[in-house]
C-alpha positions as protocol buffer text, in pm:
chain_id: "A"
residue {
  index: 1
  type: UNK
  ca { x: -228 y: -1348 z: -1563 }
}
residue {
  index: 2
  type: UNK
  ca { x: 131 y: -1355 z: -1489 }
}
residue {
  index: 3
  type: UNK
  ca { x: 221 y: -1214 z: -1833 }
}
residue {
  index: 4
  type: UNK
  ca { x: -32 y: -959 z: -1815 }
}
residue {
  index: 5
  type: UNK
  ca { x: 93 y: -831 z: -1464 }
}
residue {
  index: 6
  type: UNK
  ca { x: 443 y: -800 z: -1601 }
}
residue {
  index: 7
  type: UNK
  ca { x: 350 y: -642 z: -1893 }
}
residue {
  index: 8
  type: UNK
  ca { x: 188 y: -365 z: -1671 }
}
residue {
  index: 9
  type: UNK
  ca { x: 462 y: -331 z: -1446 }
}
residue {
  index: 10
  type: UNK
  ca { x: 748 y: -287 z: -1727 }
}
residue {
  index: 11
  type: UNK
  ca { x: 510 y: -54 z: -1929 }
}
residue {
  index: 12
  type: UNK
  ca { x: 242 y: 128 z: -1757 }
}
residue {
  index: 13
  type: UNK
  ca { x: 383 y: 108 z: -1407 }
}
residue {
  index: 14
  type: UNK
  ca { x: 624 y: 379 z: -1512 }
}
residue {
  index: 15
  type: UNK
  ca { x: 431 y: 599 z: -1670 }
}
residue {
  index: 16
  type: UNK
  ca { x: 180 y: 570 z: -1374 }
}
residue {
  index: 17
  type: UNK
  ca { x: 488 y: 695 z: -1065 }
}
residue {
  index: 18
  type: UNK
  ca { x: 615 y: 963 z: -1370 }
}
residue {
  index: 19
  type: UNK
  ca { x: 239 y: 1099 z: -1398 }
}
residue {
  index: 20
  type: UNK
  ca { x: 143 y: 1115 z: -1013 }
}
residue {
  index: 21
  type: UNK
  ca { x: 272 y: 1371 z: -764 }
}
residue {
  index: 22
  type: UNK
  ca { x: 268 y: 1109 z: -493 }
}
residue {
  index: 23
  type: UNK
  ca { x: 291 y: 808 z: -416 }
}
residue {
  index: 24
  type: UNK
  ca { x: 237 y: 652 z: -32 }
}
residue {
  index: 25
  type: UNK
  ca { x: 432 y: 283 z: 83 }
}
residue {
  index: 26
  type: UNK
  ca { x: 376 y: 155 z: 414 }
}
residue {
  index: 27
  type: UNK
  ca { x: 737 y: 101 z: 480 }
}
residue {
  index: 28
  type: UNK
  ca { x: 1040 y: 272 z: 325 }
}
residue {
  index: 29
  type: UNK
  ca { x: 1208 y: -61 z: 236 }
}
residue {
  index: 30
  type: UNK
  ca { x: 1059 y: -40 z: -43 }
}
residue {
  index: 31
  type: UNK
  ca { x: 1236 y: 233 z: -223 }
}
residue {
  index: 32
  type: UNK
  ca { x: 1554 y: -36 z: -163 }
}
residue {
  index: 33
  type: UNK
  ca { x: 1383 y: -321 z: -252 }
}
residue {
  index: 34
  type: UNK
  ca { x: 1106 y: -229 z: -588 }
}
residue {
  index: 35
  type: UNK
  ca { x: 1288 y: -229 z: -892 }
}
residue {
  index: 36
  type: UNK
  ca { x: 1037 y: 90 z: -1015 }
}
residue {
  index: 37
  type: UNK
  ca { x: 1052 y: 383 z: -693 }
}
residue {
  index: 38
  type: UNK
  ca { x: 1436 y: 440 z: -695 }
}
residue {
  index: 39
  type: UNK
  ca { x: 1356 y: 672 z: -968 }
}
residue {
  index: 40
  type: UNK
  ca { x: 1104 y: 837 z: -805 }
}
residue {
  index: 41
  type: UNK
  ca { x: 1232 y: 882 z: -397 }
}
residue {
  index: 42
  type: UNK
  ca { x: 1111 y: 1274 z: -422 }
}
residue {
  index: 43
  type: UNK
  ca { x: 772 y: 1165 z: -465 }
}
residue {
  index: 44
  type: UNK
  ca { x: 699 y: 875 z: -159 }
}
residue {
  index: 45
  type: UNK
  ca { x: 544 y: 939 z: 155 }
}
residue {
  index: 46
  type: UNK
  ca { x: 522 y: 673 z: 372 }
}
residue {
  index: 47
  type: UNK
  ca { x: 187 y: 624 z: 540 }
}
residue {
  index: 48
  type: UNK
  ca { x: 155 y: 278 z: 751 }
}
residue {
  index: 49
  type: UNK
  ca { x: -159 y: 103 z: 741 }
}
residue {
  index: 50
  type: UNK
  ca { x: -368 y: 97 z: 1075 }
}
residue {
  index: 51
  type: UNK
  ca { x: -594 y: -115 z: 1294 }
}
residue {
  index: 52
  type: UNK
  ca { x: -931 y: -27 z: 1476 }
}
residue {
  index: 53
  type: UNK
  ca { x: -912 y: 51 z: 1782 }
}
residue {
  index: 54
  type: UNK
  ca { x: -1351 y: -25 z: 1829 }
}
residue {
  index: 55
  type: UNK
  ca { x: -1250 y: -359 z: 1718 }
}
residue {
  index: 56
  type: UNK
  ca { x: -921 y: -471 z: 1865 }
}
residue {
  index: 57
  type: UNK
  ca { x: -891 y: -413 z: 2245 }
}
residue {
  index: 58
  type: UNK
  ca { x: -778 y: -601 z: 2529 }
}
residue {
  index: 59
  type: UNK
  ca { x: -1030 y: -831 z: 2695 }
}
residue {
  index: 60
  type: UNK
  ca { x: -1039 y: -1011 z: 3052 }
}
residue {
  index: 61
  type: UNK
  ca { x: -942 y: -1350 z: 2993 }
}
residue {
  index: 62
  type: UNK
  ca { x: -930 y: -1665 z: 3209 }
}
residue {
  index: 63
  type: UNK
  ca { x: -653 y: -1731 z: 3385 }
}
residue {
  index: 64
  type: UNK
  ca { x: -502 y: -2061 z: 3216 }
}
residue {
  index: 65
  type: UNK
  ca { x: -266 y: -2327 z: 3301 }
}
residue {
  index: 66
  type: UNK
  ca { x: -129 y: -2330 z: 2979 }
}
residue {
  index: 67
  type: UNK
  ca { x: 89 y: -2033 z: 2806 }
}
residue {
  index: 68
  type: UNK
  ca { x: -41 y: -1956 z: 2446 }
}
residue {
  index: 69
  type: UNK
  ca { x: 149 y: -1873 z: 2152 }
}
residue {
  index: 70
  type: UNK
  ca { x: -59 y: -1704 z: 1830 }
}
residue {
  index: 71
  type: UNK
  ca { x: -19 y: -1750 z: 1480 }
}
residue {
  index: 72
  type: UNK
  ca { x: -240 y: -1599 z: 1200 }
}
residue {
  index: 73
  type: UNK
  ca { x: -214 y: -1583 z: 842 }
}
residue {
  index: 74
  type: UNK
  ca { x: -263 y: -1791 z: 536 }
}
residue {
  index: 75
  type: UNK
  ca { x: -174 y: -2131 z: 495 }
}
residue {
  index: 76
  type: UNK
  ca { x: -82 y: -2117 z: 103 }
}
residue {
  index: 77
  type: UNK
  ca { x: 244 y: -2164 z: -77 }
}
residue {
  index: 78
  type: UNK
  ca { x: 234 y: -1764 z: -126 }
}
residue {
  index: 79
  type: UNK
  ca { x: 223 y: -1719 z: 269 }
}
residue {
  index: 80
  type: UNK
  ca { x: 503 y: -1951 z: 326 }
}
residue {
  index: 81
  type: UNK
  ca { x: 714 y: -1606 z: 370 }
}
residue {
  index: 82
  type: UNK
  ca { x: 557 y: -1577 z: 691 }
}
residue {
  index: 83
  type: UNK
  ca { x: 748 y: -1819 z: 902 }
}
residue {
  index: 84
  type: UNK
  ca { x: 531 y: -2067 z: 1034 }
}
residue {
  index: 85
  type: UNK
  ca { x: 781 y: -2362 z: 949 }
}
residue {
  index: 86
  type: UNK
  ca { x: 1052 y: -2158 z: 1200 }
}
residue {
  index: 87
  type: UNK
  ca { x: 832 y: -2105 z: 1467 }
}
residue {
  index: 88
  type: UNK
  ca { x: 715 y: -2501 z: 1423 }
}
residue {
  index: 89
  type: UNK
  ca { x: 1093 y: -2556 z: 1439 }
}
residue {
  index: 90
  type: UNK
  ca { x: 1121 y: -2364 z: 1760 }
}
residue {
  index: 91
  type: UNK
  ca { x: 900 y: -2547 z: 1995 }
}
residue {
  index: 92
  type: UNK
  ca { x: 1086 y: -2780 z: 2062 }
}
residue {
  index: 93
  type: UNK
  ca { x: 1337 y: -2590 z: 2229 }
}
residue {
  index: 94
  type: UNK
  ca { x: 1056 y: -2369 z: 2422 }
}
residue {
  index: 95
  type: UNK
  ca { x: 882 y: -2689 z: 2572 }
}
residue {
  index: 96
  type: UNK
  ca { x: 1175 y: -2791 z: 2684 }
}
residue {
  index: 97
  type: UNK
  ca { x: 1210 y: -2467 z: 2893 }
}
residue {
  index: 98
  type: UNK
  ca { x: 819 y: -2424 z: 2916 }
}
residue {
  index: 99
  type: UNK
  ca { x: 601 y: -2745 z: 2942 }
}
residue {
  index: 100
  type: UNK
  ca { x: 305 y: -2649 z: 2985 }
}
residue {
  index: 101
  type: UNK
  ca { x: 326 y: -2440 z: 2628 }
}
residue {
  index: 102
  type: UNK
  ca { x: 82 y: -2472 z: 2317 }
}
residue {
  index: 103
  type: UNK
  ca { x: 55 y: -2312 z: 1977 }
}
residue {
  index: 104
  type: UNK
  ca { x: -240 y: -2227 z: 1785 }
}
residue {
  index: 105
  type: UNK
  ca { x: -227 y: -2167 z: 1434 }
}
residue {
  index: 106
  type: UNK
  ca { x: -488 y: -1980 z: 1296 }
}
residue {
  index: 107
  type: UNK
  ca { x: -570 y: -2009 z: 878 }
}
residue {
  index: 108
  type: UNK
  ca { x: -588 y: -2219 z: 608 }
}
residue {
  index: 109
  type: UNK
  ca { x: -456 y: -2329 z: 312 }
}
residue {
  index: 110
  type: UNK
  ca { x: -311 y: -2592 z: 107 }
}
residue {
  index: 111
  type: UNK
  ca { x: 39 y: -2591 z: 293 }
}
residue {
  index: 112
  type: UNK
  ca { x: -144 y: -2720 z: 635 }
}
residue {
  index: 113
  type: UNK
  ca { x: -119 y: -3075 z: 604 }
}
residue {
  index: 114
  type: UNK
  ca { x: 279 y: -3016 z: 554 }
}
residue {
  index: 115
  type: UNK
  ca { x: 294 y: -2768 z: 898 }
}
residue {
  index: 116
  type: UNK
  ca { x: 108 y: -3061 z: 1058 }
}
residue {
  index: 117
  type: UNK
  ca { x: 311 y: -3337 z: 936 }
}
residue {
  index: 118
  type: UNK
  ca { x: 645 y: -3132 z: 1040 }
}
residue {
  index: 119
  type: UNK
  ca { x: 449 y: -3103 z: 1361 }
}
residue {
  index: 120
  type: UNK
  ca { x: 425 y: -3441 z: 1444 }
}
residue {
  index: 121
  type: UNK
  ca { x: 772 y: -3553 z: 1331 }
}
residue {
  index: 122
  type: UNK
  ca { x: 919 y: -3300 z: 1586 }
}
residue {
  index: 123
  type: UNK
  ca { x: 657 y: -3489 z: 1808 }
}
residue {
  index: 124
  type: UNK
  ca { x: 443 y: -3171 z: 1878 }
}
residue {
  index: 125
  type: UNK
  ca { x: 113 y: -3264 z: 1744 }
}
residue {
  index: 126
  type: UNK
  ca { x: 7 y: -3247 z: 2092 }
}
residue {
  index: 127
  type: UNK
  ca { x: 147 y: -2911 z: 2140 }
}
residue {
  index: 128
  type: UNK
  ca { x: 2 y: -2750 z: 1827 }
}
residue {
  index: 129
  type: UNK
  ca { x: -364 y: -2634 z: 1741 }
}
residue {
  index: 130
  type: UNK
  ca { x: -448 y: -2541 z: 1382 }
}
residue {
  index: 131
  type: UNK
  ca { x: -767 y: -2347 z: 1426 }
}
residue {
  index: 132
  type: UNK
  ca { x: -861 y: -2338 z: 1069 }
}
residue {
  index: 133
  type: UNK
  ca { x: -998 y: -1981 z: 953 }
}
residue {
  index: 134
  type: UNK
  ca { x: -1043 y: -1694 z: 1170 }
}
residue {
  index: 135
  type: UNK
  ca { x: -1315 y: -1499 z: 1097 }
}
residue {
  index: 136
  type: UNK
  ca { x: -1343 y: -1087 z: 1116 }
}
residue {
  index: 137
  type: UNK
  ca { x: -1532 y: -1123 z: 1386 }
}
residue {
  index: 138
  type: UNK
  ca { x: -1373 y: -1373 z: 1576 }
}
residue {
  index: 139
  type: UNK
  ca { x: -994 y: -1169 z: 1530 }
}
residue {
  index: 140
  type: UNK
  ca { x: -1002 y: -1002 z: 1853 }
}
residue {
  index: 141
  type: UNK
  ca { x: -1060 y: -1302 z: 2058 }
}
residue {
  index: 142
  type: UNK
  ca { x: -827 y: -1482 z: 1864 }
}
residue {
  index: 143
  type: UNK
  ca { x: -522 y: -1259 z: 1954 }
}
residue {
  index: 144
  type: UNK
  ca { x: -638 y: -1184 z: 2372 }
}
residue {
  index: 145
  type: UNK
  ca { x: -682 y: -1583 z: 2424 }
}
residue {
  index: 146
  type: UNK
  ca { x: -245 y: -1569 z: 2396 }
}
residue {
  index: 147
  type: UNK
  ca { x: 30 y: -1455 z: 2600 }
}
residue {
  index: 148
  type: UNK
  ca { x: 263 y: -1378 z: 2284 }
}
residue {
  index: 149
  type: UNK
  ca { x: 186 y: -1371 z: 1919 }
}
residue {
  index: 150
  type: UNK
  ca { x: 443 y: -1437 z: 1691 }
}
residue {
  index: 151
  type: UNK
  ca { x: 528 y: -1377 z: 1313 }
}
residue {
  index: 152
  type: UNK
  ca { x: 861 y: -1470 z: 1223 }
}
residue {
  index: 153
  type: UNK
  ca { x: 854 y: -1347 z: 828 }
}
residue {
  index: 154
  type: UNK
  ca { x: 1125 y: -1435 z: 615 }
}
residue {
  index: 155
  type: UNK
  ca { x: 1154 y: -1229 z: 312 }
}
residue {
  index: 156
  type: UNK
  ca { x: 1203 y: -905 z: 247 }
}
residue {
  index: 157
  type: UNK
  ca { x: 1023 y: -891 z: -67 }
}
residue {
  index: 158
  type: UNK
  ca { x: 733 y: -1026 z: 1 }
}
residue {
  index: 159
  type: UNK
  ca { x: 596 y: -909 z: 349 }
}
residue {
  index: 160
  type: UNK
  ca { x: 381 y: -625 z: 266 }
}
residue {
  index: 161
  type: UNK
  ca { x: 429 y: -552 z: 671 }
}
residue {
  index: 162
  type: UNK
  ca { x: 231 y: -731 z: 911 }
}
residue {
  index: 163
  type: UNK
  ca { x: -100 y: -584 z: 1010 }
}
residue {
  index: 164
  type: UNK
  ca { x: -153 y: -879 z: 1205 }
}
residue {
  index: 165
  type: UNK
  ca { x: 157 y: -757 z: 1468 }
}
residue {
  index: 166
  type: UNK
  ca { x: -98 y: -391 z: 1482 }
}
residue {
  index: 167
  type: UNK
  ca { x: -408 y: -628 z: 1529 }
}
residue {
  index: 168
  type: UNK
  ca { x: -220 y: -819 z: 1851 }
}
residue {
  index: 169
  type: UNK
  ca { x: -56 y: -522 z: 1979 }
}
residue {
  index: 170
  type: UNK
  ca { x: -418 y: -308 z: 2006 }
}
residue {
  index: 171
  type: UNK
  ca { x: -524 y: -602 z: 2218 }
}
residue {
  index: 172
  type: UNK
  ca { x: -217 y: -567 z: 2462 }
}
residue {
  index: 173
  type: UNK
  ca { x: -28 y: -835 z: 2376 }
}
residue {
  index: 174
  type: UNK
  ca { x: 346 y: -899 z: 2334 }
}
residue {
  index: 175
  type: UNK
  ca { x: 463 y: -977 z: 2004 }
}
residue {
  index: 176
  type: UNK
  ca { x: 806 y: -1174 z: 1860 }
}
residue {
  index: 177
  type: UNK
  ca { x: 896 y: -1077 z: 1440 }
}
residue {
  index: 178
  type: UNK
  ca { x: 1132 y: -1047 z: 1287 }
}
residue {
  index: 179
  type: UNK
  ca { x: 1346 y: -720 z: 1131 }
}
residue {
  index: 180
  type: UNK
  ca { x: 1146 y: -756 z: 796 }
}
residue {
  index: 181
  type: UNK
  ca { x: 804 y: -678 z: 933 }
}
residue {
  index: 182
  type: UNK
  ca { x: 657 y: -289 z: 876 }
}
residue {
  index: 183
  type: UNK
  ca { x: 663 y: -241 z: 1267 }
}
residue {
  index: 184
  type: UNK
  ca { x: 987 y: -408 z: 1357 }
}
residue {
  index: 185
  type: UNK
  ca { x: 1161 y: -78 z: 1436 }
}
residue {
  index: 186
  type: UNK
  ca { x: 876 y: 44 z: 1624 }
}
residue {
  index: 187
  type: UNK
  ca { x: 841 y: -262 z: 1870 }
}
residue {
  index: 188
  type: UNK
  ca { x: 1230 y: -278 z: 1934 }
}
residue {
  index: 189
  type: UNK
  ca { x: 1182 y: 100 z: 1989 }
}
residue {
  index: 190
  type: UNK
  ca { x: 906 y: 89 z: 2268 }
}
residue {
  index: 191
  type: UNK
  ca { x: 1038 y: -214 z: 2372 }
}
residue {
  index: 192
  type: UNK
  ca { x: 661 y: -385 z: 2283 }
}
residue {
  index: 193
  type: UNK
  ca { x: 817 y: -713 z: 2250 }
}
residue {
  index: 194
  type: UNK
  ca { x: 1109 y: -879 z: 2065 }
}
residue {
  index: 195
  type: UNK
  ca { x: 1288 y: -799 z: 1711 }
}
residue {
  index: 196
  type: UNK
  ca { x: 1484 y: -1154 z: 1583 }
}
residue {
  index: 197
  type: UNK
  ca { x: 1669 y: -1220 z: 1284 }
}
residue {
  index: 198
  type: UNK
  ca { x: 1463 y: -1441 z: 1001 }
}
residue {
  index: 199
  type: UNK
  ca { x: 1538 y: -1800 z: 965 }
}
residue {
  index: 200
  type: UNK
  ca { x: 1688 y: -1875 z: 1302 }
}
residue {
  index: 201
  type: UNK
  ca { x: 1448 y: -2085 z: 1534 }
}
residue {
  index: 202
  type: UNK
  ca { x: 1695 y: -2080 z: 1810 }
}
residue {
  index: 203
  type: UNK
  ca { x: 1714 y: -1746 z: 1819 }
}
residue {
  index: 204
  type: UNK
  ca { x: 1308 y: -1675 z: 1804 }
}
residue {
  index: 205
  type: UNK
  ca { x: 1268 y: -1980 z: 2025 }
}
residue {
  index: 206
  type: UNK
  ca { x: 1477 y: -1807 z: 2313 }
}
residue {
  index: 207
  type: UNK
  ca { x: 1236 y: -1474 z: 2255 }
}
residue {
  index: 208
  type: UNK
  ca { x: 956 y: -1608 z: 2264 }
}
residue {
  index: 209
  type: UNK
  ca { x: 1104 y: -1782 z: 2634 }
}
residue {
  index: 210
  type: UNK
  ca { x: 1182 y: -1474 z: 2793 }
}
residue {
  index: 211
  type: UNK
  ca { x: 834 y: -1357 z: 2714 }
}
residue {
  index: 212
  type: UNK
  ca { x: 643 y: -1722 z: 2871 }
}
residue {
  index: 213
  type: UNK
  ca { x: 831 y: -1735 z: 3143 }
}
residue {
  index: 214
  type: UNK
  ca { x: 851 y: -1375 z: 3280 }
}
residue {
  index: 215
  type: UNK
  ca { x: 532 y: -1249 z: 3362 }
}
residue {
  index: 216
  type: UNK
  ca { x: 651 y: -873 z: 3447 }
}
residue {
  index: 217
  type: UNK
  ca { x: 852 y: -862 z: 3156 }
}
residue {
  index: 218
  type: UNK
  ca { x: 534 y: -1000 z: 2940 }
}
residue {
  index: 219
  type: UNK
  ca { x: 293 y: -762 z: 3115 }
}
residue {
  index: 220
  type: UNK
  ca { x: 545 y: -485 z: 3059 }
}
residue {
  index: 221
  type: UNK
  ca { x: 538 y: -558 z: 2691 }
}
residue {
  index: 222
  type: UNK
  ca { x: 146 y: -552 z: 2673 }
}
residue {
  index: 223
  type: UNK
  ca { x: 133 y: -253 z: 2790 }
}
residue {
  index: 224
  type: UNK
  ca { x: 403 y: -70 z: 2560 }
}
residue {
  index: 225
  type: UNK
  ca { x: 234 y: -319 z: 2284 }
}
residue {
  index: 226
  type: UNK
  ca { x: -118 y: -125 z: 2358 }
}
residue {
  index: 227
  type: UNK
  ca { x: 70 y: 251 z: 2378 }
}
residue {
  index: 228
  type: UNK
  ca { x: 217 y: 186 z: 2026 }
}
residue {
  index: 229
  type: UNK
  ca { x: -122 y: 56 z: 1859 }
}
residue {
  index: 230
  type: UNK
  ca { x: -272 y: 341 z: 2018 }
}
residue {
  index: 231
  type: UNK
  ca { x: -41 y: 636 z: 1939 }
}
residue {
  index: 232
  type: UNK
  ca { x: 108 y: 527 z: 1603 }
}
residue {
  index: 233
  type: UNK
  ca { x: -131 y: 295 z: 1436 }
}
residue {
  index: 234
  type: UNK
  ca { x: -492 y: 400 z: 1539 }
}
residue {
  index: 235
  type: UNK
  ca { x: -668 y: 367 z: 1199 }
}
residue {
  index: 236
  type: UNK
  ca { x: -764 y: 772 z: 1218 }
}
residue {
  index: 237
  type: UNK
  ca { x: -457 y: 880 z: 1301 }
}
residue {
  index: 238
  type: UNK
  ca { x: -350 y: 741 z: 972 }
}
residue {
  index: 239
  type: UNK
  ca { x: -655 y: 849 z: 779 }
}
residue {
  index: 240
  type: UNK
  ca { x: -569 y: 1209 z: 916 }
}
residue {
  index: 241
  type: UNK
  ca { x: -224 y: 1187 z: 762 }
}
residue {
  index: 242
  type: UNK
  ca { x: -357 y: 1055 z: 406 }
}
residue {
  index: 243
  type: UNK
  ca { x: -604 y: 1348 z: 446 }
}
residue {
  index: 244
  type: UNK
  ca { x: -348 y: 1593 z: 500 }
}
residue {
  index: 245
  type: UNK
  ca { x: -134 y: 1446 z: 213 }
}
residue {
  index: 246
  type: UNK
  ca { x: -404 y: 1500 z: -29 }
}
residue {
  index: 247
  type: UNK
  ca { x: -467 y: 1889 z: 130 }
}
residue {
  index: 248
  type: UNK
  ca { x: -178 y: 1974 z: 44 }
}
residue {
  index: 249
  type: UNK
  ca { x: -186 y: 1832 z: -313 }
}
């Protein structure tokens, strides 16, 4: 499979961008980063992807003792890009300064035993939930049980952009990322939460703080959070511009 896929990429990849009169990324990174659109710049629109607003809303929750932290996405050795093992590496610090703190760790995947393990050596296993999978369904509940969700991604290459930031924000909640997420400017912009550098758990840890333990600046967030999903990312806004794009092909 792998020789296949690079066979397509260094021969019919090309001759795909040179035939087409567009071609939409979600982030414009990726000019810098692809090794096959610097040639072809003229051509790229950037389109984001989008979230639905039917599904993910805010919803009254319970008030709870605890303060939640989210995390969602696969547990494999391809998802390791996504920063769990940071954020594991930053609880410490944010117990410290907020007790009565817990993380749950939504997905699966053959990398969980080693997230648990790391877990319990930092002596967290009591502070840490992992959920399993997260159905569909069950998304939007998932995301308005926290008070801030977090993906701390750590490669450039790799993070397509982080629909799971859009999913959180359209149900009002804060997020943490980091600069290499799809949204990152956006968030930093509206001030919908907190923008990090990858690979620093200090850093993220003391974001993630601010948000826990200040409840107007975390309801402040929410807020902007739900204004961005809503007037950047709704999932027809973004089919409107792809149908405009191909109008005026």
């Amino acid at each position: 499979a792998s020789y296949i896929a690079k066979s397509y990429n260094f021969i019919f990849l090309p001759i795909l961008l040179k035939s087409v009169k567009k071609i939409i990324i979600c982030h414009k990174r990726y000019i810098n980063y692809s090794p096959y659109l610097k040639d072809f710049a003229k051509k790229i629109e950037i389109i984001p992807p989008g979230v639905s607003l039917e599904i993910f809303k805010p919803r009254p929750r319970e008030k709870n003792k605890e303060k939640i932290i989210s995390f969602l996405a696969n547990l494999d050795e391809f998802h390791r890009y996504k920063g769990l093992e940071y954020l594991i590496k930053a609880m410490p610090l944010v117990k410290k300064e907020v007790p009565n703190v817990r993380l749950v760790v939504g997905g699966e995947g053959f990398l969980k035993e080693e997230y648990k393990r790391l877990a319990k050596f930092l002596d967290l296993d009591k502070q840490i939930d992992f959920v399993g999978v997260i159905s569909k369904k069950k998304a939007a509940e998932f995301y308005n049980l926290c008070d801030v969700f977090v993906l701390p991604s750590v490669s450039f290459t790799q993070e397509g952009f982080g629909v799971v930031l859009l999913e959180a924000m359209a149900c009002g909640k804060p997020v943490v990322t980091t600069n290499i997420t799809g949204p990152a400017d956006k968030i930093k912009e509206t001030k919908a939460g907190r923008v990090v550098s990858p690979c620093d758990e200090k850093v993220l840890a003391l974001a993630i703080i601010e948000i826990l333990r200040d409840e107007s600046v975390a309801y402040d967030m929410g807020i902007n959070a739900l204004r961005l999903a809503r007037e950047c990312y709704d999932w027809r806004i973004i089919a409107g511009e792809i149908s405009e794009l191909y109008k005026r092909l």
